[in-house]
N, C-alpha and C positions, 0 to 999 in steps of 0.2 A: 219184736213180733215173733210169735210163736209158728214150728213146723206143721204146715198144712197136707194130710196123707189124705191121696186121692183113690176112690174105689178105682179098682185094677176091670180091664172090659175086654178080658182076653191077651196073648201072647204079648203082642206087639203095643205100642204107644197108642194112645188115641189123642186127635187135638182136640182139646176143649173147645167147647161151642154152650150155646144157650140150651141143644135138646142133649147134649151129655150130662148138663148141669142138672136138671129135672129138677130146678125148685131147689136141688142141695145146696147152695151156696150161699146160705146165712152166715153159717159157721166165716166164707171168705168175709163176707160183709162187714160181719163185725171184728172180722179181724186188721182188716185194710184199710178199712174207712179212715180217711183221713190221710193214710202213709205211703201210699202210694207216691214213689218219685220218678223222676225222667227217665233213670237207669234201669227201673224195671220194666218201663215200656220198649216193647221191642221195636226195632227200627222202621218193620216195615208191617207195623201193627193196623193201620189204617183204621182208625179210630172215626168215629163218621162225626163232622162237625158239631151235629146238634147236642151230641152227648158231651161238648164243651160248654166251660162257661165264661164268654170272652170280654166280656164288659171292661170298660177300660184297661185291656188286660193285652191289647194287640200294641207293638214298638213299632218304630220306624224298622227296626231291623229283620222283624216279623217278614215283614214286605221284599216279595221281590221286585226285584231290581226291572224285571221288565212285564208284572205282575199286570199291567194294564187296565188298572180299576176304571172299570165305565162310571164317565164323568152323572152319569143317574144315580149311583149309588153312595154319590157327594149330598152333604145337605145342601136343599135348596140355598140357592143363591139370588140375591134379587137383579131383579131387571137391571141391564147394561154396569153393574157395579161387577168391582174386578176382587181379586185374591191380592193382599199385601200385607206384609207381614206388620204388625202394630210395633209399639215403642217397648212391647214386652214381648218380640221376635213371634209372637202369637200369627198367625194366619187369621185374616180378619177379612169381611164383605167390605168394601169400601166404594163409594161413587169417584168417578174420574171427575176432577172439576180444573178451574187452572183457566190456562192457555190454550191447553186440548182438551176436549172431551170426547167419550165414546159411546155410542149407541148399543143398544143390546143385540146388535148386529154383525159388531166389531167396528164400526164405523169409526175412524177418528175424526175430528172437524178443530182445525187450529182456528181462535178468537180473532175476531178483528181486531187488527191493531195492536197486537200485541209481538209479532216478529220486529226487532231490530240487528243492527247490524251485523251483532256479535253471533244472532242466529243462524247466518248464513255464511257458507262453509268460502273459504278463498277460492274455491276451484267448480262452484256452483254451476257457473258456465249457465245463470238463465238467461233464457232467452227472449230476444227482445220481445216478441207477439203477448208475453205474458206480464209487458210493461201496459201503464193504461196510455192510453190512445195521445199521439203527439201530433199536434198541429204541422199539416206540411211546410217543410224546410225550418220550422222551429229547431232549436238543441236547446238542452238541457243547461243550465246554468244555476249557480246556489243564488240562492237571494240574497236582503239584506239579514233573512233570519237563519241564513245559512241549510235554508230547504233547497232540492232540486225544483228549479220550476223552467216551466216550457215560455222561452221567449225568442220574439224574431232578431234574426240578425241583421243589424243597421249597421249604417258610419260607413266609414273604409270600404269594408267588404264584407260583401253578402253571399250568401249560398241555396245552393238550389236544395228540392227535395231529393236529386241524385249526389248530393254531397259536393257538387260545383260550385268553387269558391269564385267571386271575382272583385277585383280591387277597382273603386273607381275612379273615375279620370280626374285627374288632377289634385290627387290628395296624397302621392307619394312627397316626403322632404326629404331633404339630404340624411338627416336624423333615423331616414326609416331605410337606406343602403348602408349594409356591412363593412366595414372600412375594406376587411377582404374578398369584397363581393365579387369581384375580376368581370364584370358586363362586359359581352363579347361587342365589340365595334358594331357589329353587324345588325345589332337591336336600338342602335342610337336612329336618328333621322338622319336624313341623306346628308352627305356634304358636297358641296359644290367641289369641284376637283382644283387642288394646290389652296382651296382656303383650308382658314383654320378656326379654333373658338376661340373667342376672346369677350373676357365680361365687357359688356358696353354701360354708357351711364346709371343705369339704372340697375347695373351690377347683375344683368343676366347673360349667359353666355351665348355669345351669335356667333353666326357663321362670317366672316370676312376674309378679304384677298390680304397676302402679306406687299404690302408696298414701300416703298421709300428707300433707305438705305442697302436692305436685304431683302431680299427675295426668295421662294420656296416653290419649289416644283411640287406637282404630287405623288412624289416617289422620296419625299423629304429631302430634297440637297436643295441645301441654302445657298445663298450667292451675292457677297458682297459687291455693290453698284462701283461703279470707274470713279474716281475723283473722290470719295465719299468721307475717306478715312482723314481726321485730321488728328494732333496731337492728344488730345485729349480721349480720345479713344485708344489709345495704345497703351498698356499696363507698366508703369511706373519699374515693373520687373519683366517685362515682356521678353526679354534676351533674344530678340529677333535673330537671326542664324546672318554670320555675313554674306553667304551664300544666296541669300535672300532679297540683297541689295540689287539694285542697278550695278552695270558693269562701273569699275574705276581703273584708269589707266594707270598703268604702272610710277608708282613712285609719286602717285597724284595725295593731296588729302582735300576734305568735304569741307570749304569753309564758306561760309554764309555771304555771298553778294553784296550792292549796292540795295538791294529791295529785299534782305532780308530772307533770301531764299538759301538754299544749302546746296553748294556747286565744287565740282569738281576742278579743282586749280592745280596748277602746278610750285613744290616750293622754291622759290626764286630768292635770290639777295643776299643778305651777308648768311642764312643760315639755308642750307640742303640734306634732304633726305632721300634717302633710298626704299625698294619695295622690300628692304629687309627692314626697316624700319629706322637704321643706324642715320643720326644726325650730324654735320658736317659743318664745321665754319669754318670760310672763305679768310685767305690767310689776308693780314694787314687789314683788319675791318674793325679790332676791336680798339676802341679809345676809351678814356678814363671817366666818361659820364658813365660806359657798358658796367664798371665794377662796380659793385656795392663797396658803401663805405664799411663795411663790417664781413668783407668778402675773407678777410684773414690770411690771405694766398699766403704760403709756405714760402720763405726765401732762398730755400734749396729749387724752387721753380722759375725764380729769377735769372737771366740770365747778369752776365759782370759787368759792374757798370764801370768802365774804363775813360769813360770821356770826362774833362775837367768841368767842373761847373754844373753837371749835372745833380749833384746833393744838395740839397741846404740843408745847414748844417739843421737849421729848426726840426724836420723833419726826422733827424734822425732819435732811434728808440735804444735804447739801452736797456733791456730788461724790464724793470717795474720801475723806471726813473721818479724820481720825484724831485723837488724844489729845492736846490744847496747840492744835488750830487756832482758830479765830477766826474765828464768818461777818460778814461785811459787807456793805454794800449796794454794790454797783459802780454800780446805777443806780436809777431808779422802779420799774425789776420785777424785777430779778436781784439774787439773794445769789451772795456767790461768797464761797469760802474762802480766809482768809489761815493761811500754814502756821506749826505751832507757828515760835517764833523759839528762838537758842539761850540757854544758862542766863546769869542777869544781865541779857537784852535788856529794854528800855522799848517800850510799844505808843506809837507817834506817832501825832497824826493830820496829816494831809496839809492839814486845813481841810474844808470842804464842798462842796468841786469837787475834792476828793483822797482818794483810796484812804490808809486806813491802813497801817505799815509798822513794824518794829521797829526801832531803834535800839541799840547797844549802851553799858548800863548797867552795866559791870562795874566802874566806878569811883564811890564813892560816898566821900566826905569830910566831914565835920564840923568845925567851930573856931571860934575866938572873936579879936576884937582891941578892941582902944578905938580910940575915936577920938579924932586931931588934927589935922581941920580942915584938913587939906593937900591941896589939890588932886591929881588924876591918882596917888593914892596905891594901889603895888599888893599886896596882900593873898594872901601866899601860900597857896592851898588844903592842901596835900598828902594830892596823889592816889601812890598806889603806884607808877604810870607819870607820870613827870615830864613827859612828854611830852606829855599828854592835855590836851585846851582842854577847858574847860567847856561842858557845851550848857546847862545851866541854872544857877541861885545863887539863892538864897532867903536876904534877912536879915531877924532878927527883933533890934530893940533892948531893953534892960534897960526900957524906957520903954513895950514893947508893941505899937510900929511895926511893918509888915512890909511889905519892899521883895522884889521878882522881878525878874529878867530873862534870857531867853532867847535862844538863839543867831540866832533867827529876828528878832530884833529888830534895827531897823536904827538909824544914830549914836546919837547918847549917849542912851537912851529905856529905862525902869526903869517899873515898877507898883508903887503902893503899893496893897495887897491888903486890910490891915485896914480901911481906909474905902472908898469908891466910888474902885472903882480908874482911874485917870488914870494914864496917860503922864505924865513930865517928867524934868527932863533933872541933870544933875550928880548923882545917885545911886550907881545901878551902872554904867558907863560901858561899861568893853567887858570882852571875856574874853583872856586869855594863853594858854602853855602853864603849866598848874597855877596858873594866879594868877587873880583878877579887877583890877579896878581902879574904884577908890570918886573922889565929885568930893570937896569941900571942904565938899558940902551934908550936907543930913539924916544921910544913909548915912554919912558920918564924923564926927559933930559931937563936939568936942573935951571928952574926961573920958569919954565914956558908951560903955559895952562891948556890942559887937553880937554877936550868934551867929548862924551861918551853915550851911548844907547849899550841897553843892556834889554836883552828879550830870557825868560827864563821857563 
């Protein structure tokens, strides 16, 4: 756009106006038309609306913010329909329809029937006057369709229109008091005083007196009757205190009578007691029925039995005796048992500073020879075991003589038995196996036949 020179109207500026222009302003016309922008309007140009052209030409942001458009200069609106923005954010007339609807009044009006439960706020707090009308002392109960409906209260208990409950007579069971219900005494029916309840046949509880054995005041103390107590009432464990008892005299005990009763006697006769309890027998009372056969009494508690004839001998024990033994003295005060020996054995003695013993006897020989005056002459025994020495020899001669000698006998030493027995020597001399051996003397004298025993 080309420089626009304006006629000069004297010293100073002049503002342009319509009658400064006089018509001259073709020249701007066709120079501007069209090119005129924002920036060459001046700020506070007040331009008057009409010489705008605003056809869809005004923004949201045109608008002040508190410009106040009188709602008349809105296009018509139709009756009671509102402003809401369509599915293409458009502002759009629309009729209220629904649940609520509103009049061209502003009036809203909620449907019948159409509020449930979810409609109404937890804290609604309505009030009853604006429930429909309930039948006096009704309450509300759900039905079988799960509605609230108005029904009267029967059965049990009923209630008034001020909300008074009452239960009626004789329809409480035991099923309907709380195990913990604690009913004060004082709401039961009267009690006759010192009775009590007690189920009677028909298993209801009545009032009755406590009689017979026990008795009860009405301050609860019970009272066992005189005479009443017999055994059978007394507990198996009862540990009745002795202090408890009837008095008992000193040194007495409780033993049961001619009739069976339990009395107080004194202990008399071969046995006595004291109140310390210690037991006492009466000296010279006991005799041999008094001991058990199996009484074992200790022989150290024996007194000595010094009188003659008082043992038999059957009686007497030796240890574990048994059938075949044999007591002996071991010493001045002790027997002691020697054990049977086996069959054929000879009892020996030891002497008298010697214990007895058996010896075996199972060879025994008899025979005869003459004699020939022959010195160191040996005489065979025959014993069954050829092998057997003789322990002893016994000769007897046709003449009547009788000669011994024993194994215990030492060199050449024989007894002549039938006179005052003496020692001497050339006799029986010594023993062999199965033989003895005779001297030249007595014991062989030549022609005369000797007989003999021989034990080996």
């Amino acid at each position: 756009m080309g420089l626009v020179t304006l006629p000069s109207y004297g010293a100073d500026p002049q503002t342009i106006n319509a009658s400064n222009l006089n018509g001259k302003v073709d020249p701007l016309a066709t120079e501007f038309n069209g090119n005129i922008e924002n920036a060459n309007i001046k700020a506070g140009a007040g331009i008057v609306y009409s010489k705008l052209t605003l056809t869809d030409g005004i923004l949201n942001a045109d608008i002040n913010s508190a410009a106040a458009i009188a709602f008349s200069k809105l296009a018509s609106l139709t009756s009671a329909s509102i402003l809401v923005g369509n599915g293409s954010n458009v502002v759009t007339a629309t009729a209220v329809t629904g649940d609520v609807t509103i009049s061209n009044a502003g009036v809203t009006a909620i449907a019948s029937g159409v509020i449930v439960n979810a409609d109404i706020s937890a804290s609604a707090v309505i009030d009853f006057s604006k429930l429909a009308a309930l039948t006096s002392a009704n309450i509300l109960v759900g039905n079988g369709s799960n509605v609230a409906a108005s029904v009267a209260v029967t059965g049990d208990v009923t209630i008034s229109n001020a909300g008074v409950t009452a239960i009626a007579s004789g329809v409480i069971v035991n099923a309907d008091v709380n195990a913990s219900a604690a009913i004060d005494y004082s709401k039961l029916a009267t009690l006759t005083s010192a009775n009590i309840l007690v189920g009677n046949g028909s298993n209801v509880a009545t009032s009755v007196a406590v009689t017979g054995d026990v008795t009860i005041s009405n301050a609860g103390v019970t009272a066992i009757a005189s005479g009443v107590i017999v055994n059978a009432d007394v507990n198996a464990s009862a540990a009745i205190d002795y202090s408890k008892l009837a008095t008992l005299a000193s040194a007495r005990l409780i033993v049961g009578n001619g009739s069976g009763v339990a009395t107080a006697v004194d202990v008399t006769g071969d046995v006595t007691i004291s109140n310390a309890g210690v037991t006492a027998i009466a000296s010279d009372i006991i005799v041999n029925a008094d001991i058990n056969s199996a009484a074992a009494i200790v022989d150290t508690k024996l007194a000595t039995i010094s009188t003659a004839g008082k043992v038999n001998f059957s009686a007497l024990v030796v240890g574990s005796q048994a059938q075949g033994d044999v007591p002996y003295a071991s010493s001045a005060t002790v027997w002691t048992r020697l054990g049977a020996g086996t069959n054929g054995q000879f009892l020996q003695t030891g002497g008298a500073a010697a214990n007895p013993s058996w010896v075996s006897g199972a060879y025994v020989a008899v025979g005869s020879y003459t004699g020939n005056a022959t010195d160191d002459r040996s005489i065979t025994i025959g014993f069954s075991n050829t092998s057997i020495t003789p322990k002893a020899v016994m000769l007897m001669s046709d003449g009547g003589a009788i000669y011994y000698r024993s194994s215990s006998f030492t060199g050449d030493q024989s007894l002549r038995i039938d006179v005052a027995a003496a020692f001497a020597a050339d006799l029986i001399q010594s023993f062999a196996a199965n033989a003895f051996v005779v001297g030249a003397g007595a014991a062989n004298t030549n022609a005369v036949v000797f007989h003999f025993i021989a034990w080996g």
